[in-house]
C-alpha angles and dihedrals in degrees: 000000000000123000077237088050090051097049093044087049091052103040082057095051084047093054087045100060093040087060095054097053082052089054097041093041082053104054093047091056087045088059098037093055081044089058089038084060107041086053088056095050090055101044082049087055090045094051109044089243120154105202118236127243093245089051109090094218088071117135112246092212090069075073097055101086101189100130126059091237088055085061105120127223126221132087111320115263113170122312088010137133118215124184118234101248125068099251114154107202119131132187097261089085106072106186111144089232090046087053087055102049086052085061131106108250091241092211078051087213084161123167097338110180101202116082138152088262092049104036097013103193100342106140136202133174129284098195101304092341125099114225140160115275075242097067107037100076083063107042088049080049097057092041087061095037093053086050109037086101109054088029101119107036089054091052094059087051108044091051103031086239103298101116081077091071090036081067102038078060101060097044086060089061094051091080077211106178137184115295094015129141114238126187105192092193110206083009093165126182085003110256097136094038095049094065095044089058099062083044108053082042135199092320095046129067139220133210120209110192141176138154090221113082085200097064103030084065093051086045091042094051095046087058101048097050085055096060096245095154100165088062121104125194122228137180109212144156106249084215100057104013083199098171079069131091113206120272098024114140145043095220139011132209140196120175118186095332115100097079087072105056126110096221114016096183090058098048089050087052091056092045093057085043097065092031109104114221119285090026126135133236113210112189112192114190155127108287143177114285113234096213120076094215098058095035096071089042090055094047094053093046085053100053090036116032105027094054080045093054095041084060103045098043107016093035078225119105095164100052087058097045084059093043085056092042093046092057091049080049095052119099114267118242100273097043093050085046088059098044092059091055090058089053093060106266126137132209101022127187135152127211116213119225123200100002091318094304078125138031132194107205115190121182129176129222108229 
C-alpha cells in the first residue's frame, strides 16, 4: 500500500468516526428535547395549564377546530367563530368556570332581547303555538339544533332539489362582485356562503352567521373543507347583529331564515343598519303561492309527507310540523314587501319562484 493509499485510508476512517459523534451527538439531543417535552406536558397536566399558542409545547391538536366547544372567541380573522358579546376571556385562564363561559350556550339562547323584564307576557306564534316572546328564540334554537345534521339532505328531499335553483336564483339578484363584503345571515350549512366566497374573491370577505351553534359548525366545516379561506364564522342575533359595526357590508343575505325569526322588523332594521349605502338586502323564503290548485296540494304534502320524512330521515317529526307551520305563519309577498319599506329600504320588489311557494325579495339602502 502507498503512503497516498494510507492517508487516504486514514483520513476516511477519520471522517467515519466524526460522523458518528455527530450521529450519535444527534440522536442524544433528539432524546433529550423529547424528554424536555414529555416533562412539560405533564407538569402541564399536573398543573391544569392549557399551553398557549406562542409556547412550542402547544398541543396541535388546540388548532384543530372540529368540535363546537373547540370554537374559538375573539374578533373574527379569517375561518373563526366569535361570540356576539364582547367577553375577553382566552384560553390562557383554565379555570373550569372560565372554560365554560368560552363555550357556545348549546340551547344559543344569545343575546335574546326579549325577556320577561323587556316583553313580560307578550306572546307570538311558534308555528301554530302560541309562547312568550321570552321562549321562542329557544325553542327555534332546539328545533335547529335537533336537524343540523340531517339539513341538507332533507332539503334536497323535501323540495326534490329545487331549492338549489331557488338559490342560484337569488345569488343572481345579489349583483355580488369581486372584493365585496358579504354577511349570509342564518347561513346555515353555507350554500349560499360557499359561492360568494369564490365571488367576492381573495380581496373581498365574507361573513356566515347563525344564531344556532349546531348548524354554524356544520356550515363552518363545510367551508373549510372547501378551501373558503376568506370566510369567517359568526354567532349573531339576526335582531341586533351586534358583532357588526354599521355599515359594514356591500350585500346581505338571508336565506330561509326569517321566519324564524322573533321580531322581523328589527332584524330588518339591523339588517339596514349594517348595510353601507348603496348596499342590497336579498331575502330568500317560503312564501304564499299565487296559484289555488296548488295551494291546497302543497299544503297537504306539508302536514303529511314532511313530518313523514322528519321521522324517517331526521328521527324528528316535530322539528318538521313546525317547519311546515313556521312557513303558513310567514308574511305573504306584499306584506314582507312592506315591512321592508318601513325598515328603510327603497326600491323594493320581490320575484316569485314556483308559483309563489318561494320569493326572492331584494331591497336597496339609499
Amino acid at each position: 500500500m502507498t503512503n497516498n493509499s494510507k492517508d487516504s485510508s486514514a483520513h476516511s476512517n477519520q471522517a467515519t468516526t466524526t460522523n458518528g459523534h455527530l450521529q450519535d451527538k444527534l440522536v442524544k439531543d433528539s432524546i433529550a428535547h423529547n424528554q424536555q417535552i414529555s416533562a412539560q406536558i405533564l407538569r402541564n397536566q399536573t398543573t391544569n395549564v392549557v399551553p398557549s399558542k406562542n409556547n412550542s409545547f402547544a398541543n396541535d391538536d388546540n388548532s384543530d377546530f372540529t368540535k363546537v366547544q373547540d370554537l374559538p372567541t375573539g374578533k373574527p380573522q379569517g375561518q373563526q367563530t366569535t361570540m356576539p358579546n364582547n367577553d375577553k376571556t382566552t384560553r390562557t385562564n383554565t379555570s373550569e368556570q372560565t372554560m365554560k363561559q368560552t363555550l357556545f350556550n348549546q340551547r344559543d339562547d344569545i343575546n335574546n332581547p326579549h325577556t320577561p323584564e323587556t316583553d313580560g307576557n307578550e306572546q307570538t306564534h311558534f308555528g301554530y303555538k302560541t309562547v312568550n316572546k321570552a321562549e321562542k328564540q329557544a325553542r327555534v334554537a332546539d328545533v335547529f339544533t335537533s336537524v343540523a345534521k340531517k339539513y341538507d339532505i332533507m332539503n334536497d328531499l323535501m323540495s326534490f332539489g329545487i331549492h338549489r335553483l331557488w338559490k342560484r336564483y337569488a345569488i343572481s339578484l345579489s349583483g355580488v362582485r369581486a372584493g365585496q363584503h358579504v354577511l349570509d345571515i342564518a347561513g346555515g350549512t353555507g350554500d349560499l356562503a360557499k359561492v360568494f366566497s369564490r365571488e367576492v374573491g381573495r380581496n373581498g370577505h365574507v361573513v356566515l352567521s347563525d344564531i344556532n351553534a349546531a348548524m354554524l359548525e356544520v356550515g363552518r366545516e363545510r367551508l373549510i373543507n372547501a378551501g373558503c379561506n376568506n370566510v369567517d364564522f359568526v354567532l349573531a342575533n339576526a335582531e341586533t347583529l351586534a358583532p357588526f359595526d354599521d355599515e359594514s357590508f356591500d350585500l346581505v343575505t338571508i336565506s330561509f331564515g326569517l321566519r324564524n325569526v322573533t321580531d322581523k322588523d328589527a332584524a330588518l332594521k339591523s339588517m339596514y343598519r349594517v348595510l353601507k349605502p348603496g348596499g342590497r338586502l336579498l331575502i330568500l323564503e317560503f312564501s304564499k303561492p299565487v296559484f289555488e290548485p296548488l295551494s291546497k296540494a302543497y299544503d297537504l304534502y306539508s302536514f303529511t309527507a314532511l313530518p313523514v320524512m322528519g321521522k324517517l330521515i331526521a328521527n324528528d317529526a316535530e322539528s318538521y310540523q313546525y317547519l311546515a307551520e313556521s312557513i303558513r305563519m310567514h308574511p305573504d309577498q306584499q306584506t314582507l314587501k312592506q315591512m321592508m319599506q318601513q325598515a328603510g329600504f327603497e326600491n323594493c320588489d320581490y320575484h316569485n319562484l314556483t308559483a309563489g311557494i318561494v320569493a326572492v325579495h331584494r331591497g336597496f339602502k339609499a
